[in-house]
C-alpha positions in Angstrom: 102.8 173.9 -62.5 99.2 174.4 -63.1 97.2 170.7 -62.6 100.3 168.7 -62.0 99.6 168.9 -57.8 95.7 167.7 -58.8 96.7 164.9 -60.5 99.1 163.4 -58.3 96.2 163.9 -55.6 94.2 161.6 -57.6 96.9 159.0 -57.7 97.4 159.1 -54.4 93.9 158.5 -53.2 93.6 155.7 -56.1 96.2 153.9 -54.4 94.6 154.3 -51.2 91.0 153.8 -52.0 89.8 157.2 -51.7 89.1 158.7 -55.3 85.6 158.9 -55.6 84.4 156.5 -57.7 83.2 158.1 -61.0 87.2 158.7 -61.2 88.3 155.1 -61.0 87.7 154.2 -65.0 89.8 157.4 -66.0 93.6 156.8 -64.4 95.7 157.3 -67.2 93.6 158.5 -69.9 95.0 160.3 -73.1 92.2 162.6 -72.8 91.6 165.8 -70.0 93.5 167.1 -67.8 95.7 163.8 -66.6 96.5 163.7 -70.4 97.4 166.6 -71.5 99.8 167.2 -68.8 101.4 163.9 -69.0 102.1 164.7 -72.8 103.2 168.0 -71.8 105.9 166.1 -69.7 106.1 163.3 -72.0 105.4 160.3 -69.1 103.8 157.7 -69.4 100.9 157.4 -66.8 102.5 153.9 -65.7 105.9 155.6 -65.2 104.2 158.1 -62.9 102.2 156.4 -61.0 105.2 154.2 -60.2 107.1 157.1 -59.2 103.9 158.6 -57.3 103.9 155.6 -54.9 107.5 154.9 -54.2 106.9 159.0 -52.1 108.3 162.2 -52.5 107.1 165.2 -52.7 105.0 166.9 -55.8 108.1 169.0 -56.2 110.5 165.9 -56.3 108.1 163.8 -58.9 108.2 167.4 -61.0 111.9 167.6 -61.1 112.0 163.6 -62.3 109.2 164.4 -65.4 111.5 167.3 -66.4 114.5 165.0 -66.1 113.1 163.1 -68.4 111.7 166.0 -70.5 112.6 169.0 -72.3 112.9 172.2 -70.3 111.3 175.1 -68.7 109.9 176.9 -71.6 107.7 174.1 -72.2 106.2 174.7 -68.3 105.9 178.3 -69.0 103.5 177.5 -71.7 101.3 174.7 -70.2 100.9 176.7 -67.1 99.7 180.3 -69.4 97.3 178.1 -71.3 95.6 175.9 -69.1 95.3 178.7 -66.8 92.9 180.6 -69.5 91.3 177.0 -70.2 91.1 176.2 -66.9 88.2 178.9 -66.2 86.7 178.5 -69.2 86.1 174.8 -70.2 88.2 172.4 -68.4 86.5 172.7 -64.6 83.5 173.6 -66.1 82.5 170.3 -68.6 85.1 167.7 -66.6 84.4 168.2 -62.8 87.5 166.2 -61.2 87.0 167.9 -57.7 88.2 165.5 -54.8 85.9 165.2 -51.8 
């Protein structure tokens, strides 16, 4: 799923003080990236990070959000859109890259 990977990442390093810091006032925003892929799954960004940080693998924490959600259709469409977006506005006005 296009994003999801990048956004664990991010909570990750949070937890382990290594997001850079122009990222630290955005965790859990409703707004971006983060957000629109955590309404996609329909998680709250409190529920995730809890799940982040108790381990498993990106693939694991996927298959828990789409327990909780509806079903694979809805990943099909995230992953066609924000692929387009993704080159065209997203990267380019919101730079999240990780050192």
């Amino acid at each position: 799923m296009i994003y999801f990977a990048r956004m664990l990442d991010k909570i990750r390093l949070h937890a382990r003080g290594e997001l850079r810091a122009d990222c630290h006032a955005n965790p859990g925003l409703r707004m971006g990236g983060d957000g629109l892929c955590r309404a996609f799954l329909r998680v709250a960004y409190a529920d995730l990070k809890t799940r982040v940080l108790e381990g498993g693998t990106d693939e694991e924490i996927l298959d828990w959000c789409f327990s909780r959600a509806e079903n694979q259709a809805r990943l099909i469409c995230w992953s066609g859109t924000n692929l387009a977006a993704s080159w065209v506005g997203m990267t380019a006005r919101h730079p999240f890259w990780i050192n």
